[in-house]
C-alpha positions in Angstrom: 13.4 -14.3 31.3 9.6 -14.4 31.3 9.2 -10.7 31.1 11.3 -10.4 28.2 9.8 -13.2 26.4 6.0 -11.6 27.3 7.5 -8.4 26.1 8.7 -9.4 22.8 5.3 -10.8 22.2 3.4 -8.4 23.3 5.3 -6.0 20.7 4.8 -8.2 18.2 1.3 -8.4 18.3 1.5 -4.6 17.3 1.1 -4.3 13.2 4.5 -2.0 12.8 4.8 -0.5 9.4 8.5 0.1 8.1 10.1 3.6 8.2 12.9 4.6 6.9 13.7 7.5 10.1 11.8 9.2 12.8 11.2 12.8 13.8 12.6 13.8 17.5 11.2 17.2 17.9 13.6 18.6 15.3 15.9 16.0 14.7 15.9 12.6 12.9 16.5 9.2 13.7 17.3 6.9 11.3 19.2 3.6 10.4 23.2 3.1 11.9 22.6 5.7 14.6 24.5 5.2 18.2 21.6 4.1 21.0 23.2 7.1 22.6 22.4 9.5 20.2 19.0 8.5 19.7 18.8 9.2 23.3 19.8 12.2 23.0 18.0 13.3 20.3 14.4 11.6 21.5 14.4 11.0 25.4 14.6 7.8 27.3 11.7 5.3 25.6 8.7 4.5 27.4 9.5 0.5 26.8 12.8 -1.9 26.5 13.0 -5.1 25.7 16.4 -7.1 25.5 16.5 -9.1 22.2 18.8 -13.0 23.0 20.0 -15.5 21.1 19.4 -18.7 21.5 21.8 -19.4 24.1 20.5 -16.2 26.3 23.1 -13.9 25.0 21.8 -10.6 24.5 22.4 -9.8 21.0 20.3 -6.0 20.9 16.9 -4.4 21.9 13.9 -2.9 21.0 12.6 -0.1 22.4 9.0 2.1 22.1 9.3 5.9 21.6 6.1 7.5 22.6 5.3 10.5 19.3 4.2 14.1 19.9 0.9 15.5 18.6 -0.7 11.9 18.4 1.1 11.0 15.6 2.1 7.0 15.7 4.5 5.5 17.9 7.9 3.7 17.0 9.4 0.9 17.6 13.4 1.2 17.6 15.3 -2.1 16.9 19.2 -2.1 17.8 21.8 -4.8 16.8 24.5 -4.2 19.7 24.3 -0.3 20.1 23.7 0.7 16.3 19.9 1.1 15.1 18.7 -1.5 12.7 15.1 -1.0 12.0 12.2 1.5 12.3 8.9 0.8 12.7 5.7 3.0 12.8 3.5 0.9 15.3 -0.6 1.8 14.6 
């Protein structure tokens, strides 16, 4: 429970900046994609964190997709398996 709580923070201290998709080599990413095809398009993340409620349910995730060419990194957040957000982090 402590990791996850560290986690979250620690990925919130990152500025993200809002994106409306993400590139995948030649594929894109974007808003009500599966987790599994995001998977498939980008690779396994290089970070997870489980998203709770406040009962300790998990309710999603967020996870970290490290970019090719130096370009930015983003941050993937899923409600249940479906992607909800995009964010460039700096």
């Amino acid at each position: 429970m402590i990791r996850i709580i560290v986690a979250t923070l620690a990925l919130i201290a990152v500025a993200p900046a809002a994106a409306d998709f993400m590139r995948c080599g030649n594929d894109l990413v974007q808003r009500g994609d599966h987790i599994a095809e995001v998977h498939r398009k980008c690779g396994e993340p290089v970070r997870t964190s489980v998203l709770e409620n406040e009962y300790g349910a998990a309710v999603g995730k967020r996870e970290v997709y490290d970019s090719a060419h130096g370009s930015r990194d983003h941050l993937v957040t899923y409600h249940g398996e479906r992607v909800v957000r995009i964010e460039r982090l700096r």
